[in-house]
MARSEMI-342534 format. One record per residue (C-alpha): residue in one letter; x, y, z. Coordinates in steps of 0.25 Angstrom, whole numbers, plus 5000, padded with zeros to 4 digits. Layout:
<atoms>
aXYZ;...
</atoms>
This chain:
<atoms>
x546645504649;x545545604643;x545945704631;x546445834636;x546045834622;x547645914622;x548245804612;x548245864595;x548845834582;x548945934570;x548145914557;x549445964550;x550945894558;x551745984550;x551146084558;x551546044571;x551946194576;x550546254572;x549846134580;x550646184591;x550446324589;x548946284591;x548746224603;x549746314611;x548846434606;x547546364607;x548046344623;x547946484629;x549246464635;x550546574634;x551546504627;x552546524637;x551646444647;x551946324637;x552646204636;x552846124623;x553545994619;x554145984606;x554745864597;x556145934597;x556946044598;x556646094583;x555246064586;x555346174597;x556146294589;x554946274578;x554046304588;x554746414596;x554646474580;x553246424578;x552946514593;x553746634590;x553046664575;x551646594581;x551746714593;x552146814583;x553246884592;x554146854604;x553446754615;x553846664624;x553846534620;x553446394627;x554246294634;x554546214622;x555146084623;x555945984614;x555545844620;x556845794627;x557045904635;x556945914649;x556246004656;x556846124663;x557546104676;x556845954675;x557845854684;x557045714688;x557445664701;x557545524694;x558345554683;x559945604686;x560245744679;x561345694670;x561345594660;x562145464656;x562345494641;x562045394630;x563545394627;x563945354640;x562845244639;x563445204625;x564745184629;x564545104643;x563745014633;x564745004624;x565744944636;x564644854639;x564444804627;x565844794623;x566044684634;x565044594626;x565644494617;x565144524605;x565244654604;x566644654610;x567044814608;x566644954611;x566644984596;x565644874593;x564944904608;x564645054604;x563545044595;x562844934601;x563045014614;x562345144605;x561345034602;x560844994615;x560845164620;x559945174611;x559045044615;x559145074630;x558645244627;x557445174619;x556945094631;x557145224640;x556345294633;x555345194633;x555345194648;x556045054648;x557245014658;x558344934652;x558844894662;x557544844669;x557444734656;x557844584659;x558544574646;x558944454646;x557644384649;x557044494638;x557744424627;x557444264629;x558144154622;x557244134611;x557944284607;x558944284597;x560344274603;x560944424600;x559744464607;x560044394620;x561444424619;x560944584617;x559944564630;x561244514639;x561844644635;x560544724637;x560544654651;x561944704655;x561744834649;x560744884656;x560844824669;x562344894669;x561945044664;x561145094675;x562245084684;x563045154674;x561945264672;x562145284688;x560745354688;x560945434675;x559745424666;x560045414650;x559845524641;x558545464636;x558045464651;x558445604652;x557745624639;x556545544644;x556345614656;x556545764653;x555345734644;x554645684655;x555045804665;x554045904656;x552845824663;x553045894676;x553146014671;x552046024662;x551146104672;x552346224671;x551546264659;x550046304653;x550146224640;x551046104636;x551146044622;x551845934618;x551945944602;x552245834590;x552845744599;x552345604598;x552545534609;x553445434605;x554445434617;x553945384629;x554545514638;x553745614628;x552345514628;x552345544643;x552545694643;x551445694631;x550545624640;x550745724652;x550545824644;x549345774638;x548645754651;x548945884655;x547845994651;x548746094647;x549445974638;x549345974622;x549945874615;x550245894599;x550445764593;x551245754581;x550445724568;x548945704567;x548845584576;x547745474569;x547645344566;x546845194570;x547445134583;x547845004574;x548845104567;x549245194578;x549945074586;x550945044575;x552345084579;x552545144566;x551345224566;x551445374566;x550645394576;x551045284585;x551845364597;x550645454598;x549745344598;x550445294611;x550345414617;x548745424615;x548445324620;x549345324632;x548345444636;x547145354632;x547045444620;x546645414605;x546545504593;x545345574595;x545945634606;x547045704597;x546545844593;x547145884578;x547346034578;x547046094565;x548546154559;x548046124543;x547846004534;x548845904532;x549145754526;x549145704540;x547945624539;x548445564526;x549645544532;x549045464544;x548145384535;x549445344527;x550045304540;x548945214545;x548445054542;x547245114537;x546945044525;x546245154517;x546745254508;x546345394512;x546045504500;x546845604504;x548145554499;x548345704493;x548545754505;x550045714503;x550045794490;x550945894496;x552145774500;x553145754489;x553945614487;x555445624479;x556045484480;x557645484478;x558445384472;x559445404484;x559745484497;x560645584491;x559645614479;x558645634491;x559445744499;x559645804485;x558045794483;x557845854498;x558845974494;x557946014482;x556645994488;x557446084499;x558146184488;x556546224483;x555746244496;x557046354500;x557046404485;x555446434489;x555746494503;x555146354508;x555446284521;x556046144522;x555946024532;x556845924528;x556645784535;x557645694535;x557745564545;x559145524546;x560445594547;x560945554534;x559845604529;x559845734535;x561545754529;x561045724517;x560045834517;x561145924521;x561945884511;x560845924501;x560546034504;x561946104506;x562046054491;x561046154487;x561446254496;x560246234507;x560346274522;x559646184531;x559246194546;x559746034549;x559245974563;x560045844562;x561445864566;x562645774559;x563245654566;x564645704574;x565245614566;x565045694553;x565745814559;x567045854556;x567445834571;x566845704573;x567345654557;x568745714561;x568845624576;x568245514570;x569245494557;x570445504567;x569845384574;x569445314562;x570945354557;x571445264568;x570745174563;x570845134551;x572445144553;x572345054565;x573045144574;x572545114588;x573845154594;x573645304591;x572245314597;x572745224610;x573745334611;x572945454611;x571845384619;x572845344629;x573345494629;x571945544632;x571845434644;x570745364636;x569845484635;x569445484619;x568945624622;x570245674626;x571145594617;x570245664606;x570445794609;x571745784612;x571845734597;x571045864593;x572045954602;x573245894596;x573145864581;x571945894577;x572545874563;x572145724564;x570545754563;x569845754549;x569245834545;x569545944553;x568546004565;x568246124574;x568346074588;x567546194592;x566246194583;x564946134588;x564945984580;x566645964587;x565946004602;x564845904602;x565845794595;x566645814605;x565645814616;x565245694610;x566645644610;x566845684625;x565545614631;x565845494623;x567345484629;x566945514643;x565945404643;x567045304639;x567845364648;x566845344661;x566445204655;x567945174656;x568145124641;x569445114634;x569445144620;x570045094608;x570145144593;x569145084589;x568145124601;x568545274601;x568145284586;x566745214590;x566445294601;x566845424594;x566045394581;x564945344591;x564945484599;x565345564589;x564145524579;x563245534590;x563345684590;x562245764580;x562945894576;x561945994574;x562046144568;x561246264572;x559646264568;x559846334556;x558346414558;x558646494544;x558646354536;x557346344527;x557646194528;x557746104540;x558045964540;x557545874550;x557445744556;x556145674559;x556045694573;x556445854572;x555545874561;x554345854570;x553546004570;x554446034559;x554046074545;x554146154532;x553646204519;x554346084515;x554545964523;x555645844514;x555645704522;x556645624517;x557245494519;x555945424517;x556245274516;x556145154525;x557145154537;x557445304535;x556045394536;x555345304544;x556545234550;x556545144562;x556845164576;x557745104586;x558044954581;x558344874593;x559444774590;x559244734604;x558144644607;x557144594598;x556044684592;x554844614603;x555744624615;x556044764611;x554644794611;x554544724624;x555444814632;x555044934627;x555844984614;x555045054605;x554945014591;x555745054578;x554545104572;x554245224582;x555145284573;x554145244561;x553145294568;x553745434572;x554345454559;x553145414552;x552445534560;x553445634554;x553245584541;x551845624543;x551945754549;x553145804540;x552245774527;x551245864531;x552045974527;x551746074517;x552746024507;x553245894509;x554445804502;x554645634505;x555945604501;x556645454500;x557945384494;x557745254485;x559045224489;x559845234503;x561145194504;x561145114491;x559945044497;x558545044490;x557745124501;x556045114505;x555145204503;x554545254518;x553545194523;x552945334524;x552745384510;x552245234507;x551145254518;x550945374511;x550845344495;x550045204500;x549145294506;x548845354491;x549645494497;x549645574484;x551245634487;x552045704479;x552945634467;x553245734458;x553945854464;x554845754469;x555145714454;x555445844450;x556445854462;x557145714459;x557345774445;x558145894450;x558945824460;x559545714451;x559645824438;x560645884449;x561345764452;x561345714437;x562845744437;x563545704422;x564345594424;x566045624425;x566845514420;x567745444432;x569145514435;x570045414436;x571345524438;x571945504450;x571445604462;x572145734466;x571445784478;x571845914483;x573245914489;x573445814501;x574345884513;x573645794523;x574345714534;x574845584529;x575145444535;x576445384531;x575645254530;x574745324518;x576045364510;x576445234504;x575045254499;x575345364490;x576645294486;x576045184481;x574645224477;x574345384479;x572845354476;x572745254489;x573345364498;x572345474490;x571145374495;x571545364507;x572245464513;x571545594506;x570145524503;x570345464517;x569545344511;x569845204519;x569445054515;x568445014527;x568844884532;x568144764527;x566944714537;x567144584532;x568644574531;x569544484539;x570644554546;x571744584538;x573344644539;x572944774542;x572144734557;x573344634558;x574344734557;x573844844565;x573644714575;x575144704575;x575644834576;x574444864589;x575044764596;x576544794594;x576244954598;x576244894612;x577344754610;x578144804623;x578044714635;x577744614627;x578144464622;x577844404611;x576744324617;x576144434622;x576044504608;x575544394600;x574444384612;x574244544610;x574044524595;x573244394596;x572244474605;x572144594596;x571944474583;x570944414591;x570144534594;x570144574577;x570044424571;x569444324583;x570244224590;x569544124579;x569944204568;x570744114557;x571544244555;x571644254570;x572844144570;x573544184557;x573744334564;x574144254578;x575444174569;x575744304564;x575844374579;x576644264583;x577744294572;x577744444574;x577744454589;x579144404594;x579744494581;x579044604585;x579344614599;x580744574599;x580944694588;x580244784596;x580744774608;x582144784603;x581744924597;x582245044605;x581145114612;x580045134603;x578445194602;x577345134592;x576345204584;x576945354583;x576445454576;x577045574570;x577045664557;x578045724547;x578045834538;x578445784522;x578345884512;x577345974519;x576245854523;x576145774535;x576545634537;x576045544547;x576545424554;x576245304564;x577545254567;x577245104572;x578445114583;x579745214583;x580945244591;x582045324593;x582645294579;x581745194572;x580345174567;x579445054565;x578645014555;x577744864559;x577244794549;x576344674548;x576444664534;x577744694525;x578644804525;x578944884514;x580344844507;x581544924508;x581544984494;x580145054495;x580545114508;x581845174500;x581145214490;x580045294501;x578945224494;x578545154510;x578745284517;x578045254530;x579045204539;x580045304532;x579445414537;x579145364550;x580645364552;x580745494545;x579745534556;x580645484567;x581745544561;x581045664560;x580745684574;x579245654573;x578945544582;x578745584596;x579645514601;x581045544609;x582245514596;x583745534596;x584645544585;x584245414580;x582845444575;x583645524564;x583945414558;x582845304563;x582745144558;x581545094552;x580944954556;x579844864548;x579544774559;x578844674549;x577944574554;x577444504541;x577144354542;x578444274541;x579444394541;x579244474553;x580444544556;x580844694557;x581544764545;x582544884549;x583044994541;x584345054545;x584345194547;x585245224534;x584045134527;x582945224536;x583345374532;x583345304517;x581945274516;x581445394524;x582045484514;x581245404504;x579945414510;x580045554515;x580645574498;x579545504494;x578445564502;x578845714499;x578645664483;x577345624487;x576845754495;x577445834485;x576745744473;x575345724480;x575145834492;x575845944483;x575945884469;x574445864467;x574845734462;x573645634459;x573445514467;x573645424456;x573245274458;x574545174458;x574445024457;x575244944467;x575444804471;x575144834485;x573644794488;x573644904500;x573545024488;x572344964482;x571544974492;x570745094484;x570845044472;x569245044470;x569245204472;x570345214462;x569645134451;x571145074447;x570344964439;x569245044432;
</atoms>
């Protein structure tokens, strides 16, 4: 098209808002006939400021728009008003996928299924339709094999989801075409400005390009848009989005007016980002840019916090960029350190709440102890509806969750939203859950939800993301993380098909996030004041220095050292703490009055600091990727498929427990046949004990109060009169269950005697028998104790458990380390440092 000569750039990009402010009162217009698009909803409060102080008194404002919103009372015939969620479309995925033999589950479907969302919402916004794609014939045979095996999948997928989508567009469709929408309404005002975009989403490039051929249009690219052909076409080229849009309108760069808003590196800036081969001499121009490089992540908070600590001390304000969330907590943690308040923009994950820690920890509780039947119980209760089963869990024993929440406060209600969407859409995709999948789903949903406080507008320091930081500046701007794979890091890596083929289709490169980010490295270092920051080491792992600062100082940019020297100094003079020699005294934390397992009290019998590791620290061994499974998965095998023996023969069992091995070891499995012997020894004993039993229930819960601290039990299976205690391995002797140093079945009876099971008891559950149904290899065979030998041992273990309340919780007694012969009470010996 011919130059509405309406297209400009700004000889200063950190001065975005005066540029603007400049073409809307160079245009005669009323601001209230006006409508301008914006980069984000930030971009839009600084300008609301920037009009308000710029008019000098009340006015009335343009239509200012945040790009992604739709405009008002907009409804497209072709598009249904609501929505099919991404949730919705990650767990129908996730069924689908979890029908494929290799990836078997839900649990290991869910993040494949996230995987492919996220896929499918690139190639809607690139205008492609999936399921229009011959999948199979896309990937031949001379493709590696995983990658036919992915385009099979991709071929069922998307032939299936449109029916399920049942006319409802995606959230990026709806996204896509609310952007679009504005173009008919472009004429409903005097003057339209689309400013610092850059065109890099295909629904934005086309309302740029309607605006741009409208007279009353002005576009305000971001940056100072230059460079040769040859380099613009680079995907990694700052430039590169806009680039594309020029020349979509038959454009090139003489047709990009710069409005004059004040000097800047900007033309350094481009020369460094180019192929071009010389050198230019004003290097200087960069003077005002100051490089600190850290030995690590935490030293570069710390540096960021003190850089922050001056500006404030001289009523300076700060723009603090930070490209990841980790790197944004990291800040926060700083800067609290040194007593700093700061405006943040990045929320935190759900899943660092105390609500979504506090769900979660139940469910991983679960777990860890293998007990499914208390999850199937509760999820049965709630009719399968994991929404409902969780609340219900809230309502009734909130107790259970740590750390404690407040179901009311803003994080708890979108969590629980979250929570909520997630379970109705495994509800309406008919999906029944187990242990393992709940716990997926949940941290899948509940991680998904960004937890943001109120714009704190008093804060002299703000930190941002990238993409937020866009018109944003301060009298000093801190860009951190500025290594290789953090600041510039990669987009979208399709693990899908290879790199050409995704090309081919549509999917935009990994670098457009090079290029876009390279752009904000630019416009952010043109502020008056400006701080690169990097980590030598991430992780434990030797880090490389952006390719940003590299393009920069092989240009001959004459930056900054020193300053950043002087910082350095301060930061590790603070952190130079004098060594203290190690205390090898045994802990005494703060006195413990904590629910306790009866399973855990054999631990501080035997060896106090095992039960101090892991009951109080709450530490756990993670399982071993690479082990083979062990007695542990063997026994909770066992007991799982004894909960539900009735109605059952021998056969039958050993098929039920051979089904459940299979599924852990693999019908090939060597350990697979040494396990099936085993089954065939414990089945017939098993069944003919426990049907014999009077009426009895498995896995029972209940609590008792001993010296003032509650204790809690599981029972494996109780009846009126007796209790049960399976055991795959051996039984404790008789002696130590006088003696009440094996208290768990004890008190379990104690607990029946007591009253505490929820189940109806008579006169003989005063004084209850106690079984060890022992299932060891070559001695399986219940062991009984009369009730005369039962009442002995419970006075035993509830004696032996008051001395320990009142020698620990009460006492302030030291968790001493003990040396034992039993292998399971070394298992923290590494933390105890037993051998140093």
């Amino acid at each position: 098209m011919e130059s509405n000569k309406n297209i400009f750039c700004a000889t200063n990009p950190a001065k975005m808002s005066d540029a603007l402010w400049h073409v809307l009162s160079a245009s005669g217009v009323d601001l209230s006939r006006m409508l301008i698009f914006l980069p984000s909803r930030r971009a839009v409060r600084t300008v609301e400021k920037m009009l308000a102080e710029k008019s000098g008194g009340a006015v009335i404002l343009p239509e200012l728009v945040a790009l992604g919103e739709g405009a008002p009372d907009e409804v497209d015939d072709d598009i249904a008003c609501d929505t099919i969620s991404n949730m919705a479309r990650v767990v129908m995925l996730a069924k689908l996928l979890a029908a494929d033999a290799s990836i078997k589950n839900i649990t290991t479907a869910l993040p494949v299924a996230r995987d492919l969302v996220r896929m499918t919402d690139y190639l809607e916004n690139e205008g492609v339709d999936a399921s229009t794609i011959d999948w199979n014939a896309l990937v031949g045979d001379e493709y590696a094999a995983h990658f036919q095996h992915k385009a099979k999948l991709l071929e069922i997928i998307t032939r299936v989801l449109p029916a399920y989508y049942a006319g409802r567009p995606t959230q990026t469709a709806a996204r896509n075409a609310a952007i679009r929408g504005w173009t008919a309404h472009l004429n409903d005002y005097d003057l339209v400005v689309v400013c610092a975009s850059t065109a890099s989403v295909p629904a934005t490039a086309d309302l740029m390009r309607a605006v741009a051929r409208a007279p009353h249009g002005r576009i305000i690219l971001s940056g100072k848009y230059s460079g040769t052909e040859g380099d613009l076409v680079r995907a990694t080229h700052p430039y590169n989005a806009e680039y594309k849009f020029l020349a979509s309108l038959g454009l090139a760069e003489s047709d990009v007016q710069p409005i004059d808003v004040g000097a800047s590196p900007i033309d350094f800036l481009n020369y460094a980002f180019s192929n071009n081969p010389q050198i230019p001499d004003d290097g200087a121009m960069v003077r005002h840019c100051h490089l600190i490089e850290c030995a690590r992540e935490s030293e570069e908070a710390a540096v960021v916090a003190e850089i922050a600590s001056r500006a404030t001390h001289e009523n300076k304000s700060v723009l603090i960029i930070t490209p990841d969330a980790a790197g944004n907590q990291r800040a926060a943690f700083a800067l609290r350190a040194c007593g700093i308040d700061a405006d943040f923009s990045g929320g935190i994950s759900g899943t660092m709440t105390n609500t979504g820690r506090g769900i979660l920890n139940v469910f991983s509780d679960w777990i860890d102890a293998g007990d499914n039947a208390t999850f199937e119980r509760l999820y049965a209760a709630a009719d399968g509806n994991l929404f409902e089963m969780i609340v219900r869990m809230v309502d009734e024993n909130r107790d259970m969750f740590a750390p404690a929440f407040d179901i009311s406060d803003a994080a708890s209600m979108q969590i629980w939203a979250a929570i909520k969407n997630m379970s109705d859409c495994i509800r309406d995709a008919d999906i029944k859950l187990s242990l393992s999948d709940a716990y997926a789903f949940l941290t899948d949903a509940i991680s998904g939800v960004s937890v943001r406080g109120a714009m704190n507008s008093a804060a002299r320091v703000v930190v941002l993301g990238t993409i937020e930081s866009r018109m944003q500046t301060a009298d000093v701007v801190i860009l951190t993380g500025l290594n290789e794979g953090m600041f510039p890091a990669r987009g979208f890596e399709n693990a899908w098909l290879p790199v050409r083929l995704a090309t081919q289709i549509g999917l935009p490169s990994a670098d457009r996030k090079v290029s876009l980010q390279a752009l904000d490295f630019m416009n952010l270092s043109c502020g008056a004041d400006v701080y690169w920051t990097r980590s030598g080491a991430s992780g434990g792992v030797q880090t490389a220095e952006s390719r940003f600062i590299s393009r920069v100082r092989a240009r001959g940019g004459a930056f900054d050292t020193a300053v950043g020297a002087d910082i350095l100094r301060v930061v590790r003079a603070r952190a130079d703490v004098a060594p203290r020699p190690l205390d090898y005294s045994a802990p005494v934390p703060p006195a413990d009055w904590s629910d306790v397992y009866v399973t855990a009290l054999e631990k501080l019998i035997h060896n106090p600091y095992t039960f101090y590791v892991n009951h109080i620290l709450k530490l756990r061994v993670l399982d071993d990727y690479w082990a083979t499974p062990d007695a542990r998965q063997f026994g909770d095998l066992v007991h799982a498929a004894l909960e539900s023996f009735a109605n059952k023969d021998a056969a039958a069992l050993v098929a039920d427990m051979d089904a459940r091995a299979r599924n852990i070891l693999g019908a090939d499995s060597i350990i697979y046949h040494f396990w099936h012997k085993r089954f065939l020894e414990i089945a017939p004993v098993a069944l003919e004990y426990l049907n014999a039993l009077p009426p009895s229930v498995a896995e029972t819960a209940s609590v008792v109060n001993i010296a003032g601290r509650n204790v809690r039990a599981r029972a494996d299976r109780i009846w009126d009169g007796g209790v049960l205690d399976i055991k795959t391995g051996t039984p404790p002797t008789k002696n130590k269950l006088v003696e009440g140093t094996m208290p768990q079945l004890p008190l379990e009876a104690y607990i029946l005697q007591s009253g505490g099971f929820t189940i109806p008891t008579t006169e003989k559950s005063r004084t209850p028998v106690m079984v060890f149904l022992q299932l060891k290899s070559g001695a399986v065979k219940p062991i009984e104790y009369s009730a005369d030998d039962t009442a002995q041992m419970i006075a035993a273990a509830v004696e032996k458990t008051t001395e320990l309340f009142n020698m620990y919780s009460a006492g302030g007694a030291p968790y001493e380390y003990r040396e034992t012969g039993d292998q399971k009470y070394h298992i923290y010996d590494d933390l105890a440092r037993n051998r140093d």
